[in-house]
Residue, then its C-alpha position, 0 to 999 in steps of 0.5 A: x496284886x492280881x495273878x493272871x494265870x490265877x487258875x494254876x494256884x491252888x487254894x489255900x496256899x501261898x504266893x510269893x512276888x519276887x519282885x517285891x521280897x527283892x525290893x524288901x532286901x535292898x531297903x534292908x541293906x540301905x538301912x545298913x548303908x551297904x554294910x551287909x556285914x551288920x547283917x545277920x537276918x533270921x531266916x525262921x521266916x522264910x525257911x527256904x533254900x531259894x530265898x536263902x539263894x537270893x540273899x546271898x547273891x546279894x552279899x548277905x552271908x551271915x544268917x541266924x536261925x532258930x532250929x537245925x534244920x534251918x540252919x542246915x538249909x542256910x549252910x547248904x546256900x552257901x552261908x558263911x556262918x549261921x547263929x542257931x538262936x536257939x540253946x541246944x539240949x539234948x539230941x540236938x547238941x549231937x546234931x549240932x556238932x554233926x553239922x559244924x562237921x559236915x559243912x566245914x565251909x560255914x562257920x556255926x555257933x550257938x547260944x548259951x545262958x547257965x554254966x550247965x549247958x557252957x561245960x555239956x558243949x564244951x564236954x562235947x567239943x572235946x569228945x569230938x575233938x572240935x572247937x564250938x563258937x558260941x554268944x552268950x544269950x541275954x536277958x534284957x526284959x524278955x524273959x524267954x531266954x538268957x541270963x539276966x546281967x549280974x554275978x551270975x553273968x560274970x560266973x558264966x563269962x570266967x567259967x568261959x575262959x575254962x572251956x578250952x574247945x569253946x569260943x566266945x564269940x560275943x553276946x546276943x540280946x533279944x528285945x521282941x518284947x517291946x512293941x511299942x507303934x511310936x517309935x520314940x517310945x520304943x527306942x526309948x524302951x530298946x535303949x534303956x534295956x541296952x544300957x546294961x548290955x552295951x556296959x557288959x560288952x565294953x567290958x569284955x572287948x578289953x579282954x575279947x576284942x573281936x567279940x560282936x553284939x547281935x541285937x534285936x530282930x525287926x521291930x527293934x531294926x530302925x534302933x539297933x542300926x543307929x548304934x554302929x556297934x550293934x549286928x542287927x538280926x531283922x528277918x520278917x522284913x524280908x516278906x512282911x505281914x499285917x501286924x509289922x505293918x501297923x506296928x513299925x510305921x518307919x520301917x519302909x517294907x511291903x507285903x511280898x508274901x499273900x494268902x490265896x484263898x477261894x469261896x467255897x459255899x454260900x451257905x446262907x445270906x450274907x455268909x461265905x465260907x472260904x478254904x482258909x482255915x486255921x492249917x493254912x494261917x497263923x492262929x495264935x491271934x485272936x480271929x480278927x487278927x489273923x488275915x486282911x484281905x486286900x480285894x474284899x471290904x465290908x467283911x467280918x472273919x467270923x470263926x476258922x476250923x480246920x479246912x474252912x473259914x466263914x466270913x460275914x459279908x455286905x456284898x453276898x449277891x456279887x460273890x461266887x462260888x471259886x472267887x478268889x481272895x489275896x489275904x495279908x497274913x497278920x504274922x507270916x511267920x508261923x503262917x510260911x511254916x504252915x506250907x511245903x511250898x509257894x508260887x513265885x509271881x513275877x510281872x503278876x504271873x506265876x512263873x516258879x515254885x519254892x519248897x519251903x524246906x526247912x519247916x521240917x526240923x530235920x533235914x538230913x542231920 
């Protein structure tokens, strides 16, 4: 994973292997048997136009997102349709129709879980004189988002039918709550949650018979595309990172994004300190869950500020100032919206750089 030109990355930053986010996609499409269209991956992880690009040349069109912005960068690649899985107030329902009306040749659509957000949307759409898609979000154990399933459900779904600017395009349910590392038992979790949605959306096909079921994103991917009825919705896959690793045995995908970090002092025996801070890795976790580095051994990371990172080293005598460390983010995700942009490496080279456009909330709308 060494980088030859090494002295033209900048620390700390990220660098992406092409080679190895490619590999990632096509295991992705194997696991689907081709059929891209049970696709529809998160881009909330790599939020970048040129990955986005990639995607797309290889037949994946549909993209689901987490702001507006993100959404705009996939329509502006050439997405077909982009899912903001995200329910929309405020400001953004205003921005949300600005886009469905500035990118006519990709299709949007949006969540929504209580009647009050279902009748503002549709309120919209008739002032803009425009029809919205949309998925009604579930709550299948989560409890971050969607309506759980019962008369409340059955009250969204009639007054649904009276919102003559919306359509109803299906129902998405998200299970990242389940985490479980055997993956019999976490199926098992998966598809007990599932029993109630697959009924609900049985039910509904008798009366919208094109509607789809997005399910899941990557730790419940090896569930969901066993069950051909099902859209699967994976997106870490696409780069990886520590905690998936060890999460998701089964799931054969490997670490296409690293951390470049240098040493920067040696302030007393047996402690470096690195430019790694916690404004350049995710820190949501605890601090031995934040990054592994895959060219140092025997190391504790002892504590982050800002700009630097101490860590607590066997080998002090062979370490020098400017060496370089690869480290594996423990979650890429929150880590890649850390950063404006990332070396793409190539044959262990640094041969391009990426922006990573869309960790701004607000492109252009």
């Amino acid at each position: 994973m060494q980088i030859e030109n090494i002295e033209e990355v900048d620390s700390p930053s990220l660098v992406l292997y092409e080679e190895i986010m490619e590999k990632n996609l096509m295991e992705m499409i194997s696991m689907v048997e081709g059929d891209t269209e049970r696709l529809i991956p998160h881009v909330k992880t790599n939020k970048m136009p040129r990955v986005i690009r990639v995607m797309v040349s290889m037949g994946i069109t549909n993209f689901k997102a987490s702001t507006i912005g993100e959404a705009e960068m996939a329509a502006m690649e050439k997405a077909k349709h982009v899912l903001i899985a995200h329910q929309l107030v405020g400001p953004k329902i205003d921005r949300f129709i600005t886009l469905i009306r500035h990118y006519p040749s990709c299709t949007f659509s949006s969540i929504i879980d209580n009647i009050g957000s279902l009748n503002q949307m549709n309120e919209k759409a008739i002032e803009n004189r425009i029809n919205v898609e949309f998925y009604i979000d579930l709550n299948t154990g989560m409890n971050r988002s969607g309506i759980e399933i019962g008369k409340e459900l059955h009250s969204l779904i009639e007054e649904s039918k009276k919102c003559k600017n919306l359509i109803l395009k299906g129902l998405h349910a998200y299970d990242g709550h389940i985490h479980d590392q055997s993956f019999e038992e976490r199926n098992n979790k998966i598809e007990t949650g599932f029993e109630k949605v697959e009924i609900v959306f049985e039910e509904l096909k008798h009366q919208f018979p094109e509607i789809k079921l997005i399910s899941g994103g990557t730790p419940a991917f090896t569930s969901h595309l066993l069950k051909k009825n099902r859209i699967c919705s994976p997106g870490t896959c696409v780069f990886w990172d520590w905690g998936y690793a060890d999460m998701l045995p089964e799931q054969n995908f490997s670490s296409a994004v690293l951390l470049v970090t240098r040493v920067i002092s040696k302030p007393t025996e047996g402690i470096v300190t690195i430019d790694l801070g916690h404004k350049a890795v995710a820190s949501e976790n605890p601090i031995h869950k934040r990054v592994k580095f895959i060219n140092l051994k025997d190391y504790e990371l002892l504590s982050q500020s800002e700009e630097h990172g101490v860590l607590k080293v066997k080998n002090w005598q062979e370490i020098n100032i400017g060496d370089v460390f690869y480290g594996i983010p423990f979650h890429i995700c929150p880590t890649v919206n850390l950063h404006d942009e990332v070396s793409v490496i190539k044959n262990n080279l640094k041969i391009d750089t990426w922006q990573i456009t869309a960790r701004r909330r607000k492109i252009n709308f």
